[in-house]
C-alpha positions in Angstrom: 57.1 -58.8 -145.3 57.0 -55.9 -143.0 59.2 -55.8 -140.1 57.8 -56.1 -136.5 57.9 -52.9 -134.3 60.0 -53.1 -131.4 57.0 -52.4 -129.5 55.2 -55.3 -131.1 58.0 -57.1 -130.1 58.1 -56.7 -126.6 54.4 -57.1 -126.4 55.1 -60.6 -127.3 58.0 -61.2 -124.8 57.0 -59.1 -121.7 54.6 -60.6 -119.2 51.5 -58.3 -118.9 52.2 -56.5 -115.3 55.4 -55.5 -116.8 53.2 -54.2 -119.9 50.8 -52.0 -117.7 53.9 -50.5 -116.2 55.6 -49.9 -119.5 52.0 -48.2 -120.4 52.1 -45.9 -116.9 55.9 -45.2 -117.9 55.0 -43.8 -121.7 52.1 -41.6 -119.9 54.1 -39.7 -117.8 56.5 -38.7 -120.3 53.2 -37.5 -122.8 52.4 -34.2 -123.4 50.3 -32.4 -120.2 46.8 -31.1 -122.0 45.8 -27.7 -121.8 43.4 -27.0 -119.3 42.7 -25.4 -116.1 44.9 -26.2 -113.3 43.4 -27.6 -109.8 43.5 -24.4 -108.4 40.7 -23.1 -110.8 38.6 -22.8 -113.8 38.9 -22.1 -117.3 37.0 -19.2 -118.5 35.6 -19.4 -122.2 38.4 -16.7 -123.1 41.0 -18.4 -121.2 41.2 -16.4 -118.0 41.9 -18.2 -114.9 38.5 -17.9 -112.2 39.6 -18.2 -108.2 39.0 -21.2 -106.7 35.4 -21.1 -104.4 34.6 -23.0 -101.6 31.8 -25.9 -102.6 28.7 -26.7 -101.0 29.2 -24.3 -97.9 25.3 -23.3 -96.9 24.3 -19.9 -95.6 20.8 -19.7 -93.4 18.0 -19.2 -94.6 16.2 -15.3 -93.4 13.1 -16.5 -92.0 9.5 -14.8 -90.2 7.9 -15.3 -86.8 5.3 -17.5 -88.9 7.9 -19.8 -90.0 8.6 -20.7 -85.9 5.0 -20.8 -85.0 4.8 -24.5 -84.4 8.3 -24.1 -82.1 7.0 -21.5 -80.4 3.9 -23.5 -79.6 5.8 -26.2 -78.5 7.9 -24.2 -75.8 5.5 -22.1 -74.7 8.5 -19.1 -75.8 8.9 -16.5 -78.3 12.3 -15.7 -79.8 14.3 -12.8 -81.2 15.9 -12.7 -84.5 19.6 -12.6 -85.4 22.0 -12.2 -87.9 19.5 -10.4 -90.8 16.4 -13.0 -89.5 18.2 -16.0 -90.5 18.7 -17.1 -86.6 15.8 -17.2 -84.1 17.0 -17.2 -80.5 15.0 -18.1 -77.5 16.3 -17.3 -73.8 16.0 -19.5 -71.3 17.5 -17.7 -68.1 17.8 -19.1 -64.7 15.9 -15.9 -63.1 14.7 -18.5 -60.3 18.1 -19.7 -58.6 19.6 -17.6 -56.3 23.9 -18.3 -57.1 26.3 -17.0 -55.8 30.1 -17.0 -56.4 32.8 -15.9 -54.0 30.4 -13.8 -52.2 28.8 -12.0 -55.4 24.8 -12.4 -56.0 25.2 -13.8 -59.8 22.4 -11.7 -61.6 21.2 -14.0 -64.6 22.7 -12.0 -67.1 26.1 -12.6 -66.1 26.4 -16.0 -66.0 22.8 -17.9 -65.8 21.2 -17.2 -69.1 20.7 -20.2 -71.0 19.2 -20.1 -74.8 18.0 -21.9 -77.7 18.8 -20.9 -81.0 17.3 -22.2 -84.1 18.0 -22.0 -88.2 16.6 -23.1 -91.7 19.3 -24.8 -94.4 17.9 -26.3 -97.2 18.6 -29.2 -95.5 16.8 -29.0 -92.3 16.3 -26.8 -89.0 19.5 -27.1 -86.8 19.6 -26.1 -82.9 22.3 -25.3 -80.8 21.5 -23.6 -77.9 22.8 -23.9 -73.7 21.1 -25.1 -70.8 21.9 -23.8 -67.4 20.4 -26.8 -64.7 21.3 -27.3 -61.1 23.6 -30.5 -60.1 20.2 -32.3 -59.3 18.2 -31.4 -62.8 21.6 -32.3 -64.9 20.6 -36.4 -64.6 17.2 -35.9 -65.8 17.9 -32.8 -68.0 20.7 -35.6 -69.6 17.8 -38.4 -70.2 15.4 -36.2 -71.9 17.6 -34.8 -73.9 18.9 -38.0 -75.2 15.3 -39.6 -75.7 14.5 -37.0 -77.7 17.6 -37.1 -80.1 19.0 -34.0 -79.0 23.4 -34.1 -78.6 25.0 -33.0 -75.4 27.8 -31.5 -77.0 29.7 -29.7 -73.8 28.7 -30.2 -69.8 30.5 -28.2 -67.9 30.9 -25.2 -65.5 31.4 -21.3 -66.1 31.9 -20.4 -62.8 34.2 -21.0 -59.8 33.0 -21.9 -56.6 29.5 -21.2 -56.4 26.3 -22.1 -54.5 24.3 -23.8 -55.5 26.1 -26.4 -58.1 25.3 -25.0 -61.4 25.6 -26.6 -64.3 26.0 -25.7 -68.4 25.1 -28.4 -70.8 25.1 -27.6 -74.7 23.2 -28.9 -77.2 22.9 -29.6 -81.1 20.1 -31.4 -83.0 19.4 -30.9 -86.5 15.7 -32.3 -88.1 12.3 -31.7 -88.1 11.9 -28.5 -85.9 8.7 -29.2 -83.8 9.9 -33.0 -82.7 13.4 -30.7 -81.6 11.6 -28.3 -80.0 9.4 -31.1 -78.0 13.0 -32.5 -76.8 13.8 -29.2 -75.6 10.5 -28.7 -73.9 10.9 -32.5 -72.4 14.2 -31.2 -70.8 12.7 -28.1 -69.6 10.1 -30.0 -67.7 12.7 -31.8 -66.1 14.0 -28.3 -64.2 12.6 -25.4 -62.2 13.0 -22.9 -65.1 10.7 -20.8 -65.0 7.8 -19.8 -68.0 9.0 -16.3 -69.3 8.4 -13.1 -67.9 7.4 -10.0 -69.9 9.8 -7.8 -70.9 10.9 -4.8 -68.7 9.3 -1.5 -70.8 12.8 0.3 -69.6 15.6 -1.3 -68.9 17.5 -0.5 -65.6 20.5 1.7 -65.3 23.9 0.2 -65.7 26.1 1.8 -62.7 29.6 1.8 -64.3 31.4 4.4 -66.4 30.8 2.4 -69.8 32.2 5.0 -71.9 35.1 4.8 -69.9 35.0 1.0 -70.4 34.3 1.4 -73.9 37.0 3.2 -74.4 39.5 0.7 -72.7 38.1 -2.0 -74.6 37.8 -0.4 -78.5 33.9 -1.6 -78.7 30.9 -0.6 -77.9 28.8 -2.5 -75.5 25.3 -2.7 -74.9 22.9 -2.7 -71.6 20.7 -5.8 -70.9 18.8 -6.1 -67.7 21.6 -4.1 -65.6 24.7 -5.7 -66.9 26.8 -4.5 -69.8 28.1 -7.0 -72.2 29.9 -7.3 -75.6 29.4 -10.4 -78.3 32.4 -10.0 -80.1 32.0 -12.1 -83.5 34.9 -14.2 -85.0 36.7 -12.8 -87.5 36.4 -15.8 -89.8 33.1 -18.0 -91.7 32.3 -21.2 -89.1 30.8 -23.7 -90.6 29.6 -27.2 -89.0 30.0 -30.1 -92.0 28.5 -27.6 -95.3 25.9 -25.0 -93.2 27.7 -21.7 -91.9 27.0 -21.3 -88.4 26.1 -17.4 -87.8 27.4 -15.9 -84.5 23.5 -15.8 -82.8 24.0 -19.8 -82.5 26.7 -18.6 -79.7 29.7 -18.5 -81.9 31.1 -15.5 -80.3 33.4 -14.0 -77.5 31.2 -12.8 -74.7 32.4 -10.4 -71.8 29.8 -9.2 -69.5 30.0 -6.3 -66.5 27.9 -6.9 -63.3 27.9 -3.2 -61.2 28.8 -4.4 -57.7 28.8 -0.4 -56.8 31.8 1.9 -56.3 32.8 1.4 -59.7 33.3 -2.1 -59.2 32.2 -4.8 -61.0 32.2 -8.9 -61.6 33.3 -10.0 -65.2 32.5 -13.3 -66.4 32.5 -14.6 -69.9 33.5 -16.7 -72.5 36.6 -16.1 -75.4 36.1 -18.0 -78.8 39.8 -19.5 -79.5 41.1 -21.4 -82.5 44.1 -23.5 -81.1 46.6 -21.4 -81.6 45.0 -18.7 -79.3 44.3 -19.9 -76.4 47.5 -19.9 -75.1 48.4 -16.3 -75.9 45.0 -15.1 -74.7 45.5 -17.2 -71.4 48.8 -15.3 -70.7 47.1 -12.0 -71.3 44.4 -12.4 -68.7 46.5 -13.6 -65.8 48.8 -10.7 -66.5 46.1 -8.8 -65.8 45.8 -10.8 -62.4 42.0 -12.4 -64.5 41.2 -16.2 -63.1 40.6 -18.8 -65.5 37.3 -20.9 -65.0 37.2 -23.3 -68.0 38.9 -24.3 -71.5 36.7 -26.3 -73.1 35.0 -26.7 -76.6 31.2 -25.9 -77.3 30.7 -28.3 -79.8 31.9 -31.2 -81.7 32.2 -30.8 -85.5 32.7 -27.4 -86.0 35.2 -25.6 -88.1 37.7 -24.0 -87.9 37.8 -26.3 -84.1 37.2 -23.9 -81.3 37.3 -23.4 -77.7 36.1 -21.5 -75.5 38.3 -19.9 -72.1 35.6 -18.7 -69.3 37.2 -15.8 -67.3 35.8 -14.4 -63.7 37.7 -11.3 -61.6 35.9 -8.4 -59.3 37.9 -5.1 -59.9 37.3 -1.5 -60.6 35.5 -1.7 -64.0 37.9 0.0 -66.0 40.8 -1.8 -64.7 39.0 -4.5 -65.9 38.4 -3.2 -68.8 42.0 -2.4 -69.5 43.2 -5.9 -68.1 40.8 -7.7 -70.6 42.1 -5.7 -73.7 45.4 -7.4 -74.5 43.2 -10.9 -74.2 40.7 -9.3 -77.0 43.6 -8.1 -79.1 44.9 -11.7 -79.4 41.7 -13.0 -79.9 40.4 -13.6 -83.7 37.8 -11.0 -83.7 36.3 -9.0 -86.9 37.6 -5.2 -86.9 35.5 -2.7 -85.3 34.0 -0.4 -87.2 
């Protein structure tokens, strides 16, 4: 007669929760398999592949024909971005009259509000900024939200100021014409005004910008009399799988307003993971620069950013100069 195992044996003793953990004991003593490790994948001959990142979605390049019906909807053409994959509208305040400890706010500064649209495979997404006065804001907020579109930020990007002046972002992703018939709704609901055409030459910029240039390590570019910079992130945003490009407003802005003399206003936005903003907050009050704002943009973005709005009136260059420590603790790409 043949013997009994001692296995055997305890399978006839033990109860069987003591078995299944007799089995998870005898597994984690077996043998590992060969095979790739979590970190990557097995080529056919054996060599280890880098690990990717899964599922991340770039934007699709696009043509004016494909934002025809969005176009028709506003009533607004649109540049391109980022190698046509973003299509930007502006929306500037060029009817309010601002101003902010006695400067005239020209809308480039401060007061130029935008909608910016892209194709994923799946679906258009928005995100875009509204500039409305303290009365608009209510019924700005209740067209929005009948029409789907997320009020992701309200807040304010300057200091004092007259009249009350108000910046709410927004974020929809969908069918493009019903998002562009929410944007329109909200648009009704303010004074903004249809567009203008576009100046054949644009007007001078009275500052020493090569001088400026210089203090800050980038070049800038004149629009409508004030010289600005959009500084991209160094690093790939993404909002759940679809990249966000920097046209959707995913940048560090600083703009120059000529007050005359060589003087100028600044006003502007850095883009700050967490661990920047306090370095970058130090560096512009050393440089005697007030802080407006720390606030975030959006809400599911990441890496999570926010967004320090600046204001000072100096000599340009000293500006300049003040604001390049803050830029040099900021995540930007490298200039070229």
């Amino acid at each position: 007669m043949k013997t009994p195992t001692t296995e055997a044996r305890l399978r006839r003793l033990l109860p069987p929760v003591l078995l299944l953990i007799l089995a998870a004991l005898t597994a984690c003593t077996a043998p590992t398999p060969a095979g790739p490790s979590p970190s990557g994948a097995m080529s056919e001959g054996g060599a280890m592949q880098p690990a990717t990142e899964q599922g991340e979605r770039e934007p699709e390049a696009t043509s004016d024909a494909d934002w025809k019906p969005v176009t028709d909807a506003l009533g607004r053409t649109g540049k391109f971005g980022d190698n046509n994959t973003v299509y930007r509208i502006p929306l500037p305040r060029t009817d309010l009259h601002v101003t902010s400890q006695g400067v005239d706010i020209k809308p480039g500064l401060s007061l130029g509000g935008y909608a910016a649209f892209a194709k994923y495979d799946d679906g258009v997404m928005l995100m875009g900024d509204l500039v409305v006065t303290e009365a608009e804001l209510p019924k700005v907020t209740d067209a929005l939200q009948a029409h789907g579109i997320e009020q992701t930020a309200v807040h304010k990007h300057l200091l004092e100021q007259s009249p009350a002046v108000w910046w709410t972002h927004i974020h929809a992703m969908g069918d493009p014409v019903k998002i562009a018939e929410g944007i329109k709704a909200a648009l009704d609901a303010t004074a903004i005004p249809a567009p203008a055409a576009p100046a054949a030459t644009q007007p001078p910029v009275d500052l020493d910008t090569a001088a400026i240039d210089a203090a800050l390590g980038r070049k800038g570019t004149a629009d409508g009399g004030i010289y600005k910079y959009s500084l991209a992130r160094k690093e790939t945003i993404t909002d759940g799988n679809d990249i966000l490009p920097p046209t959707f407003g995913i940048t560090t802005a600083v703009n120059f307003q000529p007050l005359g003399g060589g003087k100028a206003a600044i006003n502007g936005d850095f883009a700050l993971t967490e661990s920047e903003v306090q370095p970058v907050m130090q560096a512009l009050r050393k440089g005697s620069i007030d802080i407006v704002e720390l606030h975030s943009h959006s809400l599911t973005e990441q890496p999570r950013l926010f967004y320090l709005h600046f204001w000072a009136v100096n000599d340009a260059t000293a500006l300049a100069k003040a604001l390049r420590p803050a830029l040099d603790a900021n995540g930007l790409k490298p200039t070229a």
